[in-house]
N, C-alpha and C positions, 0 to 999 in steps of 0.2 A: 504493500500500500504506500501509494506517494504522500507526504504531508499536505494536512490539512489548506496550509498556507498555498500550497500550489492549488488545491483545488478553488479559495478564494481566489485568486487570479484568473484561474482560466474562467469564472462566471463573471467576472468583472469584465471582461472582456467584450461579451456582447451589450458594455454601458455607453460602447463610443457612440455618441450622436451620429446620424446618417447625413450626409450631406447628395441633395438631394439633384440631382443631374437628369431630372425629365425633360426639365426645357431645353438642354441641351442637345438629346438625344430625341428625342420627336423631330423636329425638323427635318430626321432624314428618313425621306421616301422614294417611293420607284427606283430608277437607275442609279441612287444615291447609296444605296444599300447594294444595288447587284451588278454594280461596273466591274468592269476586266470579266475575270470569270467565277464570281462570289453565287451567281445566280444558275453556274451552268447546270445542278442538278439540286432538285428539293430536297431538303433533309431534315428532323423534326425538331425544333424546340432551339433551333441555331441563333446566336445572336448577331444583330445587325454588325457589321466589320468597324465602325466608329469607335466600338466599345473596346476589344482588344486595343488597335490605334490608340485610343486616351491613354492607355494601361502602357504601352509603350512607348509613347512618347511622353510620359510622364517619370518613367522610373527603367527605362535604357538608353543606351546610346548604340550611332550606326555602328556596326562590327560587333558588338554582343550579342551572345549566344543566347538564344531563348529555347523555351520548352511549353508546349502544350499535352498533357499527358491524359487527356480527354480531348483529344483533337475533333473528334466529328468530323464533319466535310474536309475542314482545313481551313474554316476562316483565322483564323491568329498566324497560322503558317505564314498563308499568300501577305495577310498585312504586315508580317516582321520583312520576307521578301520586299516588298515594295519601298520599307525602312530599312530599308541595310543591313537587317538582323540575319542571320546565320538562323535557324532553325530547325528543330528537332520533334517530331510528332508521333503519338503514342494513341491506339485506337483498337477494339478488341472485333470493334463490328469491320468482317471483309468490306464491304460496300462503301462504307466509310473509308476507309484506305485507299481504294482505285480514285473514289470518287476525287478526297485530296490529294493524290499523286498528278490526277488529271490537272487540277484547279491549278496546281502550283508548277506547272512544268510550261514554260512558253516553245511553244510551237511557230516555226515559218509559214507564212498562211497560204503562202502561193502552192509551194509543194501538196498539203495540208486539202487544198482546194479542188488540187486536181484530182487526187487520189478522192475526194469525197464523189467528184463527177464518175470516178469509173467506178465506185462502190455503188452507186444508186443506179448506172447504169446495167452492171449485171445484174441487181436485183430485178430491173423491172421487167429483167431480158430473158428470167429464169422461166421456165414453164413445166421446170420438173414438182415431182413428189418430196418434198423434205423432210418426211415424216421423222426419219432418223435423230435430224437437230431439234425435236419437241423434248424436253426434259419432262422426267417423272413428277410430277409435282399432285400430290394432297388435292384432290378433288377438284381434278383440273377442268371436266365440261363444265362445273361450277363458277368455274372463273373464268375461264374463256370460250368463246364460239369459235366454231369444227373451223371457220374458212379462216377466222385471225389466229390460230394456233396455227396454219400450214404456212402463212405468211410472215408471221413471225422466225418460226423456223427456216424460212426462206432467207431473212433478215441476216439472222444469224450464224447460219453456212459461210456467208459470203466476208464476215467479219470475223468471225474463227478462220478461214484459210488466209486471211489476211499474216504477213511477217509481223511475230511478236515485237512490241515496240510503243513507244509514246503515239503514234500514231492508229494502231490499233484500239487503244487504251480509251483514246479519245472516242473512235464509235462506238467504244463498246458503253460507255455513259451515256451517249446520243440513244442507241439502243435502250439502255434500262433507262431514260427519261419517257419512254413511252409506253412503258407495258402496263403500268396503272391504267393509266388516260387509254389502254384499248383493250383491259380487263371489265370484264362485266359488275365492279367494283363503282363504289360511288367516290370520285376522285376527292373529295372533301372530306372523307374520312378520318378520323387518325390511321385506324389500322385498316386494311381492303374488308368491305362490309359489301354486299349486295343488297341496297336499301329499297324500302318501298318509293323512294321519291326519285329514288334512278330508275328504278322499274317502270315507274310513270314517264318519264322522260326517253324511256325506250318506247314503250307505248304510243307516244307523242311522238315518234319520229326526230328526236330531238339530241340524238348522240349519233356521233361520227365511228364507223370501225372502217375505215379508209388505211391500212394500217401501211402502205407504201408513203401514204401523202402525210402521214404525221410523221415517220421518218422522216422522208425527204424536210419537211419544214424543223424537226430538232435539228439536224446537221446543218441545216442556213442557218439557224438561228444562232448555235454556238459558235460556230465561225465567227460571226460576230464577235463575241467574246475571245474567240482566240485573237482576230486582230489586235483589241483590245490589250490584252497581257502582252503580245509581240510588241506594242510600241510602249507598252509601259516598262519591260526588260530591255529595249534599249537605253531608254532613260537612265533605269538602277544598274547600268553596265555604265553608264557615262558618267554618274553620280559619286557613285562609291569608289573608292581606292581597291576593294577586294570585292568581288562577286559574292551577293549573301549564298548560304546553301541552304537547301532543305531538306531533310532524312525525314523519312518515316523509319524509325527504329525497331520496332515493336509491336504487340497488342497487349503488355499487360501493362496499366498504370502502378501495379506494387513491386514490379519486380523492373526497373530501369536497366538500358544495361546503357551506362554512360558513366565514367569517372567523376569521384570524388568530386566536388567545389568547382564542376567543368562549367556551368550553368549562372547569367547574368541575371537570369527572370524566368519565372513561369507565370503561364497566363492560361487559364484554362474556366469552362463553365460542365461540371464533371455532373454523372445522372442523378437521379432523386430516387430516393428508396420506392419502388414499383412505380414508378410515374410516367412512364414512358417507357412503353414496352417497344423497345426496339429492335429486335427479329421481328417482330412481327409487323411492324410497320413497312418495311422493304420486304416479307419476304418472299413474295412472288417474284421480285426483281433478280433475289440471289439464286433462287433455282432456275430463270432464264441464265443468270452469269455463270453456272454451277458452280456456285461459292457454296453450297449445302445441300446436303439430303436429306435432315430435318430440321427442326426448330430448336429441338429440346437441347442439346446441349450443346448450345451456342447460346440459348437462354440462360442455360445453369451459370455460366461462364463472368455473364458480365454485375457487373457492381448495381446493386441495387434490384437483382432480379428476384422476383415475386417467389420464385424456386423454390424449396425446401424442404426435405424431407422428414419424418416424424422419429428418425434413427438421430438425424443432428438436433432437433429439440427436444425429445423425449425429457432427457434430464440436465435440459439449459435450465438455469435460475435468472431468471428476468431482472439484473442487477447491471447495475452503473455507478461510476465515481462523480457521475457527471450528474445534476439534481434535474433537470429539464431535460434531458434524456432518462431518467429515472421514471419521471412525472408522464410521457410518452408513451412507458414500457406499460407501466400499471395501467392505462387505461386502454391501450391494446389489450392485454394478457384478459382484460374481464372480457374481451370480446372475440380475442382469438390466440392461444400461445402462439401459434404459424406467425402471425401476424407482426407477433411482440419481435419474436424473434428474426424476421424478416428486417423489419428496422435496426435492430440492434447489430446484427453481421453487415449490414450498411455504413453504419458507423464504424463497424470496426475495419473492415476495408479500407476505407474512407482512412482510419488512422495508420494504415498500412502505406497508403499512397502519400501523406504528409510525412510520412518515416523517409520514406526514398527517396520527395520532392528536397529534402531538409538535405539528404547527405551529398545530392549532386549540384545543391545552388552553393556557389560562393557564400562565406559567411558575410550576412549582413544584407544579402540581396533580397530581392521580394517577390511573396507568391501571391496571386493576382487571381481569385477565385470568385467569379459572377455564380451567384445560386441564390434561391428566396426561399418559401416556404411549401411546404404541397400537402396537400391529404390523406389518410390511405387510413382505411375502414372508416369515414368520416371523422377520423382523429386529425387535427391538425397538426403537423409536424413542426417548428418552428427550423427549419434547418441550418437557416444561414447562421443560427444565435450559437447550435450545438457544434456546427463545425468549425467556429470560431474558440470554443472551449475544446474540440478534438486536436485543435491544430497547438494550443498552446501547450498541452501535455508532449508534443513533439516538436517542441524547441522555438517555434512562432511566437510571435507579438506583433497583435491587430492595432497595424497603425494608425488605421484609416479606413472608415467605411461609408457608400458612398450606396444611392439607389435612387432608379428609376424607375417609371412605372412604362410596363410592355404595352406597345399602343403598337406595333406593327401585325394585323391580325394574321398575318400566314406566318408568325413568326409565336404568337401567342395562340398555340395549337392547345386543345383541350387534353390535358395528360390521361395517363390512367387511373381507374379507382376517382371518376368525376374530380380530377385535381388542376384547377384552373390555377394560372401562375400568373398573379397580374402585375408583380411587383418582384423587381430581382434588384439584389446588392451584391455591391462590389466590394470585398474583402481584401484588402492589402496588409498581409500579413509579410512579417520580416523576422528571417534567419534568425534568432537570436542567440542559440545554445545548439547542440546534437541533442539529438531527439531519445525520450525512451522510448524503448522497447516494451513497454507496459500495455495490457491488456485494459478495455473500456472498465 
């Protein structure tokens, strides 16, 4: 047991006043949010690129190494790219991974161009059976119709025989930007749903399965965006003295594999205990990409996942050092032990990933964690307050915290477990000590 006095600390910590940055961050809309290529594929609960940007232009400089160990798409990657920052990205979901290796790689658009013209050329030129390229997929005339599942595989033939390479990589995003939008799914979803108000709007004549012409229109339209990053990497080639990089490292945010004190900044908005269930939100997309053959453990795998078995809680004891994560446990556990203990393995991850974050930042530098609060069995979780007291038991001190309220609606997506998120804080936490090794 650590003293008393430290646990006074770490609850005093969530007393800093919020400094409030709505008006700041509302003003940015449409292409303000999805220039270069921030917007080339959807992905859930991401935050607008201004907000990393503040977080790095505030507390790095050009040539410092940064880290996002909740990467998602890659917005914080592409904005350290664009600043000069060297960067380093950490992410357990495949999908996420292609999607930012795409986002942050600048491509020549003329080459890029051509080859998009003879891709859609064979395609449209194809007249055979592609039965072969249909992946297994979980009750699949459910989710797609007989002619868009041969054309889809049509699609994808042509993109698979393509030379491995950034330029492959690139259709293959272009491709899984459309498999939602020509699944029998209702695209406003969080997770692929076949709703009675899509049904009606089939009914109505009123959805597209055109599945050549929404291809064809994803590939112009990122093009787009690839100019876009092409003329913005000339810039940060002209700009900088050293060329930033960008790695993806990894998929686990507790286990880094990057040296000691190698790290200027992290800057990350990491998941919410059951709040967004993310296999399941892409996962008709990963079984077109054959990134998987099921759900289930890819599920088990990531932080904050609903998961759990009744062998790992059976003889858990719903207990914490922490008095607001205590006050959570209890009123889960009257409604579900799963439950209790679903959040509590959240937190403790959670301090697994401030153990690692702590040992590869430079002493003194700072981590830079966007989260707010979520729900889950109608409890309300206060999270940003608890993770702010998880980070202090490993060596943190909340310098500064800072919140907005989400006003971008494709961006303020309705979580899981009815957990609407309308208010997130910035937490700027700084290296203060090595971290223990201590259990929640």
């Amino acid at each position: 047991m650590r003293p008393s006095s430290n646990g006074d600390a770490a609850e005093h910590q969530e007393s800093i006043e919020a400094q409030d940055l709505s008006a700041e961050f509302r003003k940015y809309i449409g292409r303000q949010v999805s220039y270069a290529t921030h917007g080339i594929h959807r992905y859930p609960a991401k935050f607008i690129p201004q907000i990393p940007r503040f977080c790095l232009k505030s507390l790095s400089e050009a040539g410092d190494v940064v880290l996002d160990p909740f990467m998602g798409s890659g917005t914080t990657l592409l904005e350290s790219y664009i600043m000069g920052r060297s960067c380093y990205g950490i992410d357990i979901h495949p999908l996420a991974r292609l999607i930012a290796k795409v986002k942050t790689t600048p491509l020549e658009p003329g080459p890029l161009e051509r080859e998009a013209e003879e891709l859609i050329r064979k395609i449209r030129e194809d007249d055979e059976v592609n039965d072969a390229w249909i992946p297994e997929i979980p009750n699949r005339d459910h989710w797609f119709r007989p002619k868009v599942l041969q054309e889809l595989g049509t699609i994808k033939k042509h993109i698979w025989e393509m030379r491995p390479g950034p330029q492959q990589d690139f259709f293959k995003i272009c491709f899984s930007s459309v498999i939602r939008r020509l699944s029998n799914s209702d695209s406003d979803s969080l997770i692929p749903e076949v709703t009675s108000f899509r049904r009606k709007l089939d009914q109505q004549g009123k959805t597209s399965f055109d599945v050549f012409a929404k291809f064809d229109n994803s590939v112009r339209s990122r093009l787009v965006d690839v100019r876009d990053l092409w003329k913005i990497s000339r810039d940060v080639m002209d700009r900088y003295r050293e060329r930033p990089r960008v790695d993806i490292i990894g998929r686990d945010a507790r286990d880094i594999d990057l040296e000691d004190s190698s790290v200027d900044l992290a800057v990350t908005s990491p998941p919410y205990a059951s709040a967004v269930h993310y296999v399941s939100v892409h996962k008709l997309e990963m079984f077109w990409l054959d990134m998987i053959k099921g759900t289930a453990d890819l599920d088990a795998e990531i932080i904050g996942s609903a998961r759990a078995y009744s062998s790992e809680y059976r003889d858990w004891h719903p207990k914490s050092r922490i008095r607001s994560l205590n006050e959570v446990l209890g009123q889960l556990t009257e409604k579900d032990r799963k439950s209790a203990y679903v959040v509590w393995k959240y937190f403790d991850q959670m301090r697994m990933n401030f153990n690692e974050v702590n040992r590869v930042l430079a002493r003194g530098s700072s981590y830079c964690m966007i989260v707010g609060e979520n729900t889950f069995r109608r409890v309300r979780i206060p999270t940003y307050r608890i993770l702010a007291q998880v980070a202090a038991d490993s060596g943190f001190e909340l310098k500064t915290t800072y919140m907005y309220d989400v006003i971008n609606r494709h961006l303020d997506i309705p979580r899981w477990n009815d957990s609407r998120i309308e208010r997130d804080y910035i937490l700027v936490l700084r290296r203060r000590k090595s971290a223990q090794n201590e259990a929640l």
